[in-house]
C-alpha positions, -999 to 999 in steps of 0.1 A, spaced: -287 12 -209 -271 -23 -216 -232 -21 -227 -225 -42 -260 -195 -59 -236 -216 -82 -227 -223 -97 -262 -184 -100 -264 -187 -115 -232 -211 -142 -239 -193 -152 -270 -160 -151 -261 -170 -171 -227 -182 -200 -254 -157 -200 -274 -131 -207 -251 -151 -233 -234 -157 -253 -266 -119 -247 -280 -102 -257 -249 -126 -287 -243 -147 -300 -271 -123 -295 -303 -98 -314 -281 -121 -341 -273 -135 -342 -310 -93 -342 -321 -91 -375 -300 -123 -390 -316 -109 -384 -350 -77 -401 -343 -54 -373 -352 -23 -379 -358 14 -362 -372 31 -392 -382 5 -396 -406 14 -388 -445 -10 -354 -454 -25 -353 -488 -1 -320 -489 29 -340 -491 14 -377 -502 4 -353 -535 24 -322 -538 25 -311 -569 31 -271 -565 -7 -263 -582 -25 -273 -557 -11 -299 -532 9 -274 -512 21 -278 -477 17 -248 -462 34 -233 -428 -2 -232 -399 -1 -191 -398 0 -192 -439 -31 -219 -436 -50 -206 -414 -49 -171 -428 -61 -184 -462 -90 -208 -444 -102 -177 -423 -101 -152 -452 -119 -178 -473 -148 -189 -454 -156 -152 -438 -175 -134 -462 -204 -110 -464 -232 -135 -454 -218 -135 -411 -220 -99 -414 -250 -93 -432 -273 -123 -414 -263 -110 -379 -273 -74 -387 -306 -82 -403 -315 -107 -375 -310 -86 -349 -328 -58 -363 -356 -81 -367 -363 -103 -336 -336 -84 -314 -299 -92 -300 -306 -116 -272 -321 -139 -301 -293 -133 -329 -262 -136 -298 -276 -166 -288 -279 -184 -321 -242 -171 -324 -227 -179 -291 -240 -212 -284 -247 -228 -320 -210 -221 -335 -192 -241 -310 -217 -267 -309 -224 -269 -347 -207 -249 -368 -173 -252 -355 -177 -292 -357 -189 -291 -389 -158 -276 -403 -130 -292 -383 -152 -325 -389 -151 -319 -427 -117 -307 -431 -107 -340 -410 -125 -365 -434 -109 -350 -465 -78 -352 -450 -83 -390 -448 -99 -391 -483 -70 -378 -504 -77 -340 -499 -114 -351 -518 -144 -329 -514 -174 -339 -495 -191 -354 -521 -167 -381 -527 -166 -387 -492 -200 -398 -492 -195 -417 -528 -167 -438 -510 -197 -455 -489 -236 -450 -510 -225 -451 -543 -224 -427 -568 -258 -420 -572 -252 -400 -540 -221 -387 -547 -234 -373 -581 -261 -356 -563 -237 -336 -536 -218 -329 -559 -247 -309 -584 -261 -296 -553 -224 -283 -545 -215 -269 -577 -250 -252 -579 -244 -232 -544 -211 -223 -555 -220 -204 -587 -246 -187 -563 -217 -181 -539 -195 -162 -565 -226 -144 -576 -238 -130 -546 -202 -120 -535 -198 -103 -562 -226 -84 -560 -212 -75 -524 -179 -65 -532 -193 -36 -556 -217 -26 -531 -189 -21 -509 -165 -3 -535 -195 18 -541 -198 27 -507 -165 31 -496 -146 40 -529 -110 43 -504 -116 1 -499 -111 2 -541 -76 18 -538 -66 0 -506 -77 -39 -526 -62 -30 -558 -29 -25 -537 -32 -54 -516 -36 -77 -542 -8 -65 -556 16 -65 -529 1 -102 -523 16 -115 -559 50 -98 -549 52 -118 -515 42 -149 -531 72 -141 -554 95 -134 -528 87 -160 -499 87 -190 -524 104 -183 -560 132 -158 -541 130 -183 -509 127 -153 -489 126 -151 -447 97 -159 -437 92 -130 -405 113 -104 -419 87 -104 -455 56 -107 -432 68 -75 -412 76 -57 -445 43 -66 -467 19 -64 -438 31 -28 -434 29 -20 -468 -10 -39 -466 -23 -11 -440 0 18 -457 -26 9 -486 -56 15 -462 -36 53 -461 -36 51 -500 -70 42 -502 -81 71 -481 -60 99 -498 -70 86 -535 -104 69 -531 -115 50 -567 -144 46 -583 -153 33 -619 -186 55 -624 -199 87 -611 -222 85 -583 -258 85 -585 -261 110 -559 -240 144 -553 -219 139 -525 -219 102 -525 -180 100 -529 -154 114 -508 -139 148 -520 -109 140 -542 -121 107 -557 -106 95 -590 -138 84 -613 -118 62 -638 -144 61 -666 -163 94 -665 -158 100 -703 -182 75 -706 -211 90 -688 -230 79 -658 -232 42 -670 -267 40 -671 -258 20 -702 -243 -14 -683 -262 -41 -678 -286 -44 -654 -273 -9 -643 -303 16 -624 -294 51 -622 -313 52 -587 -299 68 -555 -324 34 -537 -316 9 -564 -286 -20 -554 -269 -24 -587 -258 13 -591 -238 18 -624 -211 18 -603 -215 -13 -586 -226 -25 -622 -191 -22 -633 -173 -36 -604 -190 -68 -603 -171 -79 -641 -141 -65 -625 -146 -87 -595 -155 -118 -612 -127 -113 -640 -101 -111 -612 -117 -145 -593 -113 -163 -626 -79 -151 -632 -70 -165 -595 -87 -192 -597 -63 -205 -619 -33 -194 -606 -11 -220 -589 -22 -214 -551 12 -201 -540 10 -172 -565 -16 -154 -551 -40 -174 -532 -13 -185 -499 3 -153 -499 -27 -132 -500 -46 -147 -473 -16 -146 -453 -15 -106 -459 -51 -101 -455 -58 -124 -423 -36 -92 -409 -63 -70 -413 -91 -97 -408 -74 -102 -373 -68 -64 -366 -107 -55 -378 -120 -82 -357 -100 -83 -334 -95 -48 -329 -133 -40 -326 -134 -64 -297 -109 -51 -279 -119 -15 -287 -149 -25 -269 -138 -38 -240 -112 -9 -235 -139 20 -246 -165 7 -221 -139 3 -193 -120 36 -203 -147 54 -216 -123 66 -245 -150 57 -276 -162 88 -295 -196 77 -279 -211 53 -250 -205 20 -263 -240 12 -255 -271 -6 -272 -290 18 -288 -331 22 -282 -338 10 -315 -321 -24 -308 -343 -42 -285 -333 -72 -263 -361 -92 -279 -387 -78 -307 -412 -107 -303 -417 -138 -322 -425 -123 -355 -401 -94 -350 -401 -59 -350 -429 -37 -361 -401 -20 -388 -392 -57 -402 -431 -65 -404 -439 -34 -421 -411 -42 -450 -413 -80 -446 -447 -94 -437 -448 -119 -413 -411 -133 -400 -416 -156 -372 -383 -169 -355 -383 -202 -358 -367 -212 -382 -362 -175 -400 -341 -168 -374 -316 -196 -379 -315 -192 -415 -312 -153 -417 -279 -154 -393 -263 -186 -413 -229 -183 -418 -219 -165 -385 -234 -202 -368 -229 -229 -395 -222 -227 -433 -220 -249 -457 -197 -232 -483 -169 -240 -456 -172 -275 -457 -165 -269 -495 -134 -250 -482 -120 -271 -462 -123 -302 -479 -113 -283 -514 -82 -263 -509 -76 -263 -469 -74 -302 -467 -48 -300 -492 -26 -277 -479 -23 -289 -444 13 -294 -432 3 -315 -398 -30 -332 -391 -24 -318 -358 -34 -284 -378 -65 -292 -383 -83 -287 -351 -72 -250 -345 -80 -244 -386 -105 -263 -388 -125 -256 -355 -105 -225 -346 -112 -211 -378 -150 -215 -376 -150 -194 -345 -131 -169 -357 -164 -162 -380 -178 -165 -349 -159 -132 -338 -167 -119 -370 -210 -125 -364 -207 -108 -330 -183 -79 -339 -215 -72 -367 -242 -74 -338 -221 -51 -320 -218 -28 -349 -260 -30 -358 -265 -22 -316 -239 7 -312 -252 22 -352 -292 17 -343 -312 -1 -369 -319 15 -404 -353 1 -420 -331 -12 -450 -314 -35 -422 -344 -49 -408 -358 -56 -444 -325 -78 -451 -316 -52 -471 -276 -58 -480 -274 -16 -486 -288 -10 -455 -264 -39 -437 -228 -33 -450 -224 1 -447 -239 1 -411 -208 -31 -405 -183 -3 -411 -202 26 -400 -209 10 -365 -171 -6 -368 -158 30 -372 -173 44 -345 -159 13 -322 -125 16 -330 -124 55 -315 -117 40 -284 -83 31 -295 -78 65 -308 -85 54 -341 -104 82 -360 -138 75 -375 -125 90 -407 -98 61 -407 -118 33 -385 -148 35 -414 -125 28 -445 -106 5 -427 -135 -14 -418 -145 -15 -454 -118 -30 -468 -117 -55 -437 -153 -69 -454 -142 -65 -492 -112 -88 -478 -131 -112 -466 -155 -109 -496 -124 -107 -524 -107 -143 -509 -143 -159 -509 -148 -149 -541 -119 -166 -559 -114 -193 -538 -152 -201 -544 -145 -204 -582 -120 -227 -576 -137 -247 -556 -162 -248 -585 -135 -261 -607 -131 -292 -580 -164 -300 -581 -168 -303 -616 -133 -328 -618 -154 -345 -595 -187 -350 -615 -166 -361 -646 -147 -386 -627 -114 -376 -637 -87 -379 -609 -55 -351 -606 -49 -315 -595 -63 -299 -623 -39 -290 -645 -55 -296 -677 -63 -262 -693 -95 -263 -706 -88 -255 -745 -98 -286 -756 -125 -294 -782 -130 -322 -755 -165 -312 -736 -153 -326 -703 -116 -313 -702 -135 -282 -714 -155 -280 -684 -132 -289 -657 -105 -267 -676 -84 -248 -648 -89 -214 -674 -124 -224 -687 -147 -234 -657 -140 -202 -641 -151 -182 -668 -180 -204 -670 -191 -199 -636 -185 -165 -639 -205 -156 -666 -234 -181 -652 -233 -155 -622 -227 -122 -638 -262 -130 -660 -275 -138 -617 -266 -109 -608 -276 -81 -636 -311 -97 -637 -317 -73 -611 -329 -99 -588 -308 -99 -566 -336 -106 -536 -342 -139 -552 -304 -146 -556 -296 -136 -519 -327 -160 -505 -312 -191 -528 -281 -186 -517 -290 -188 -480 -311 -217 -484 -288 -235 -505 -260 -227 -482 -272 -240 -454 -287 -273 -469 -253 -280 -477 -241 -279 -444 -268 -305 -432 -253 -323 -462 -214 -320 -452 -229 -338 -416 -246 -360 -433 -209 -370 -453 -191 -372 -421 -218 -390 -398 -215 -418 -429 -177 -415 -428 -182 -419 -388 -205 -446 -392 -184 -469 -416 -153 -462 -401 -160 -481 -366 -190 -492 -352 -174 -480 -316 -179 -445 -330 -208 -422 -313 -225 -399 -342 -239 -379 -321 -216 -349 -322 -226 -351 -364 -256 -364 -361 -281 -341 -341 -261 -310 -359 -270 -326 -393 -306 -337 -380 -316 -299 -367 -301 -278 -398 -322 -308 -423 -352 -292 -400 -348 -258 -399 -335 -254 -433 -363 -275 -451 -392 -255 -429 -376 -222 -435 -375 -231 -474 -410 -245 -473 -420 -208 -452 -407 -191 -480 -423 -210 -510 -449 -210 -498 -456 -179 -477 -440 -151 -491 -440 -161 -527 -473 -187 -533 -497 -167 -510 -481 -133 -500 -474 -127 -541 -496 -150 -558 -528 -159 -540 -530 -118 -528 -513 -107 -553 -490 -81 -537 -465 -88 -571 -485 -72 -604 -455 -75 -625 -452 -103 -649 -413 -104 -641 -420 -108 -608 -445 -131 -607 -417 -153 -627 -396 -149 -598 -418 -155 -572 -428 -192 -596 -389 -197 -603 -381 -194 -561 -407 -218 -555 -397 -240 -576 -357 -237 -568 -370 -240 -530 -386 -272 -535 -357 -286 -558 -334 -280 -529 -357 -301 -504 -361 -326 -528 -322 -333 -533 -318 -329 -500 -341 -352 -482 -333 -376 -507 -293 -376 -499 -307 -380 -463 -327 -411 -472 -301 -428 -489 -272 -416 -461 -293 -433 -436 -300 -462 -449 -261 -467 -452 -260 -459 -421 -285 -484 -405 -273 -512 -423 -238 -506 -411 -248 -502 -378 -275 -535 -377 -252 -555 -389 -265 -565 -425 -235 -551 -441 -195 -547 -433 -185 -511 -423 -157 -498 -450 -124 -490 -439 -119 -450 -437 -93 -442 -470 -63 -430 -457 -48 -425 -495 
């Protein structure tokens, strides 16, 4: 039987090769440079413009941009068409694509004030374009906080020990914000103390797991759980709640999602040392130790042989499943062919295009040292690259489960820290511990996502009404713009635009327009840089931007089309395999989201070419790249 090393293998082999060669070739090409002014400092205003030490930064970008999606995409794909497909699409597409796409974006907001992507490309079509990115943006973000909202209670529902171990993360994350730049703190001797204090909390979590509503099934919880609100019954009164042992939105994960989007409002607002800085910092500590402790735990169980069991691919995990997949996915799918569902399922472990929001909305305004940005930047992206194989390696040592190969995000997570669990026995970690632990490793990822998504959200919407500044108007205005770029009031906006997403119980439709939107979006943010590129110097190849940008428009627009028209027009229409009027709704309401996304997009790709030829024939000056 074939040993899951050698997917760690493969990627790490990769990675190295494109860190140690191509980021450094693609730092040259940018022109980085450390006596250059940051937007940090240019602008520091302790809200948002922040210099922040490179461990702090990168353990807020990392904890921000890996989220639920590079686990979840990995697992389904290879249940569907097989790991050889899904490792490949991983190990050779993130260096290549995904990591450039980052570092590229986090480099041109650097040079454009700490600005998000749609300015960027403003600067040089006009604001016709600019406008249209930025919509698009916004739109994907409110999706983003939706659907990881949705994840996080899943997850607390699952693992009710994560609950416990978040709720006391979070708060030992304000008190180390307190004490590292109010009480000024050392720096090493706080890290040793609150990191500590992070993982005693995975202890906590396991000795006094937490839920909000009973369980749906006897025996669901661990013995000894603490049911907060059982006086109030089962919750089969929330909204959107199903008291179903197969439905999603449990009355358990019911509640938790207002919980989670409540608390990413509230930190969305915060100043970013307060909670955001210090939190990532604490929690790339276990995003390090759950990544990278699975892949050591793999290479020292396969060599030792110390794992509970053989670290090997299990049967139901085949190398390839054919081009349509597996006879499990077809039976709960239809149809999947590869190309280009492949590409699109896995996503965000390859390229995503919430991280170009991230880096060019509160990464690029942090940085200390444009020097930073290639290991952040780049560095960062392949750290979700970690993240996508440690979840293939999970799905082949745990065996497929039919709600995996559906896309099915019950069946996915809980096999991430099932499979994670039974890795990290090789370290002599128990599976009792290891399974929690890996938990609250994804509701990390998923909780910093979350919030920094939101306020994201707020940037985007400064953006769209023009007004320049950090954001420190407050929102209670009877002003309609201040109101809806309000550092209190957008975040409540967008949260109640994604609760209603979310407890419409349609949460299929909401997964498959988040992926599509996601990675349109990342076409989009190479689209912004190969302009940048373009008018910047005509010496400058755009090739590195370009043929990314060129194959995601592709793959993204057929795999919308396949879905539009496929499995909704003909699979639920035309045959009519959907008898209910609601969804028959959804089925119109996808197809019509689907093709609004296309639209927008090809259109920002006609206009960003035609920049771009007329800069490059001649028939109009290239702009200077801002460097204010």
């Amino acid at each position: 039987m074939t040993s899951v090393i050698w997917i760690v293998v493969a990627v790490l082999s990769t990675f190295t090769v494109g860190y140690m060669g191509y980021s450094r070739y693609l730092s040259r090409f940018v022109e980085l440079d450390d006596d250059r002014e940051t937007p940090a400092h240019k602008y520091e205003d302790g809200q948002e413009y922040v210099p922040a030490k490179k461990p702090v930064l990168l353990g807020h970008h990392f904890s921000s941009i890996a989220g639920g999606a590079p686990i979840v995409g990995p697992i389904t794909a290879g249940a569907i068409w097989g790991w050889v497909p899904a490792l490949l699409w991983v190990a050779i597409g993130n260096p290549l694509m995904g990591a450039v796409h980052d570092f590229i974006s986090l480099s041109g907001s650097m040079r454009h004030e700490g600005k998000s992507i749609g300015y960027i490309i403003g600067e040089y079509v006009g604001e016709r374009g600019k406008n249209m990115l930025l919509w698009f943006a916004f739109l994907t973000i409110i999706l983003v906080v939706a659907v990881f909202a949705l994840v996080v209670g899943i997850v607390l529902n699952a693992f009710p020990s994560a609950a416990t171990a978040s709720l006391v993360y979070i708060g030992l994350a304000f008190a180390f914000g307190v004490y590292l730049y109010q009480l000024d703190g050392p720096f090493l001797p706080g890290t040793v103390v609150f990191v500590a204090g992070v993982f005693a909390g995975v202890w906590l979590g396991i000795q006094y797991p937490l839920a909000l509503f009973p369980a749906v099934e006897t025996g669901a919880y661990p013995a000894g759980t603490i049911v907060l609100f059982e006086f109030l019954g089962n919750g089969a009164w929330l909204p959107g709640a199903v008291v179903s042992a197969d439905a999603i939105l449990q009355p358990n994960v019911a509640a938790w999602v207002p919980v989670i989007l409540i608390y990413a409002s509230l930190a969305s607002a915060l100043p970013v040392w307060v909670l955001l800085q210090p939190r990532d910092y604490l929690s790339s500590f276990l995003l390090y130790s759950g990544v990278g402790g699975a892949l050591l735990a793999i290479i020292v169980g396969t060599l030792l042989g110390t794992s509970a069991q053989p670290l090997t691919i299990d049967p139901s995990i085949g190398a390839y499943m054919g081009f349509f997949g597996s006879e499990l996915a077809i039976d709960t799918r239809g149809i999947t062919p590869l190309f280009p569902l492949l590409f699109v399922t896995i996503a965000c472990g390859t390229i995503s295009g919430f991280h170009s929001l991230v880096s060019s909305g509160t990464t690029a305004k942090q940085l200390n040292k444009e020097s930073d940005a290639r290991l952040i930047g780049y560095g960062g992206m392949l750290g979700e690259g970690l993240l996508a194989s440690v979840a293939i390696s999970t799905l082949a040592v745990a065996g497929a489960t039919s709600a995996a190969a559906g896309g099915g995000i019950g069946g996915a997570l809980p096999n991430f820290a099932t499979g994670g669990g039974i890795i990290l026995t090789s370290l002599g970690i128990p599976q009792s511990f290891g399974a929690p632990f890996m938990a609250l490793v994804l509701v990390s990822f998923l909780l910093t996502s979350t919030d920094t998504a939101a306020r994201l959200g707020r940037y985007m919407m400064e953006e769209i009404i023009g007004t320049r500044g950090s954001g420190t108007t407050t929102g209670f205005s009877t002003d309609l713009g201040s109101f809806a770029k309000g550092r209190y009031t957008n975040p409540v906006v967008q949260s109640l635009v994604a609760y209603l997403l979310v407890i419409s119980g349609e949460w299929v439709t909401l997964w498959a327009l988040f992926g599509g939107a996601n990675q349109l979006l990342a076409a989009l943010a190479l689209l912004a840089a190969t302009v940048w590129l373009a008018n910047w110097d005509e010496s400058k190849q755009l090739a590195s931007t370009g043929v990314p940008m060129t194959i995601m428009v592709t793959i993204t627009v057929l795999g919308l089309s396949w879905v539009a028209l496929w499995d909704n027009l003909y699979q639920k229409l035309i045959l009519g395999n959907v008898t209910a009027l609601s969804g028959q709704i959804s089925a119109v309401v996808q197809m019509g989201l689907a093709f609004v996304l296309i639209y927008l997009a090809l259109s920002l790709v006609r206009i960003g070419y035609g920049n771009i030829t007329s800069v490059r024939g001649g028939s109009e000056p290239a702009a200077e790249p801002s460097d204010d």
